[in-house]
C-alpha positions as CSV (number, residue, x, y, z in Angstrom):
1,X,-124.9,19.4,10.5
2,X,-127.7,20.3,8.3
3,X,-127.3,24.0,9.0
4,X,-123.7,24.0,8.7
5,X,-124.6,22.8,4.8
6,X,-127.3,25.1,4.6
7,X,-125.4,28.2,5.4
8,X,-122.6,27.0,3.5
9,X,-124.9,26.5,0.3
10,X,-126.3,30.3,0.9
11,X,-123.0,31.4,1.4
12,X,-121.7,30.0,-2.2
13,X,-124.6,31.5,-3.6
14,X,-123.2,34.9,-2.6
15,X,-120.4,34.7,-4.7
16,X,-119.6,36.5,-7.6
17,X,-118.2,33.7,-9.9
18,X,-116.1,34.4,-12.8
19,X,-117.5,33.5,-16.5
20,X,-116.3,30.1,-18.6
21,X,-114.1,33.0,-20.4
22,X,-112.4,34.8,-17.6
23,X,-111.6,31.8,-16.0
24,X,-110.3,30.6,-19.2
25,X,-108.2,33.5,-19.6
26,X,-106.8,34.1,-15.6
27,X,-106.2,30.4,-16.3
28,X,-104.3,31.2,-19.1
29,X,-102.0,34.4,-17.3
30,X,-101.6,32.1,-14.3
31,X,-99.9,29.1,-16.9
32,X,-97.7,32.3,-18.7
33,X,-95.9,33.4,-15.4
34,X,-95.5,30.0,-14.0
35,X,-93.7,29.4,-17.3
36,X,-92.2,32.6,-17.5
37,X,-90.3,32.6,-13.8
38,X,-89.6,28.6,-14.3
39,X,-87.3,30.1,-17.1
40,X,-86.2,32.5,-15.2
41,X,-85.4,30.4,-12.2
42,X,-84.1,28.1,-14.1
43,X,-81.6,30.5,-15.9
44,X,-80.4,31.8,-13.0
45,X,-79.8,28.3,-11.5
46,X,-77.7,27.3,-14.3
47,X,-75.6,30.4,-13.9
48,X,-75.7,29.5,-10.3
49,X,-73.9,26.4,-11.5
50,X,-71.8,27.7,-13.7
51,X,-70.1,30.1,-11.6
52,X,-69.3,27.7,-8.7
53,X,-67.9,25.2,-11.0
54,X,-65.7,28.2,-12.6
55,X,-64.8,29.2,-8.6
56,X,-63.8,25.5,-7.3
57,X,-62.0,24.6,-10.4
58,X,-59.5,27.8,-10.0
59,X,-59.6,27.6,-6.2
């Protein structure tokens, strides 16, 4: 078990880890298309809506 952390604590060392700033800003892109396709999808859902309302109320 102590090897298992020890490799796993040299393995993290390896990695190339983003800055307070760049993961402040991916942070940022990934919050802006979450909100972006939630409007989307959202959008299109209401149409969704709309259109089968439209199509059982004449049928």
């Amino acid at each position: 078990m102590q090897r298992y952390y020890r490799e796993t604590t040299g393995e993290l060392r390896k990695v190339n880890w983003p800055t307070r700033r760049e993961a402040t800003r991916l942070t940022q892109v990934v919050i802006l298309v979450m909100v972006v396709f939630a409007i989307f999808l959202g959008g299109l859902d209401y149409l969704f809506l709309q259109f089968f309302a439209w199509l059982f109320s004449t049928g």
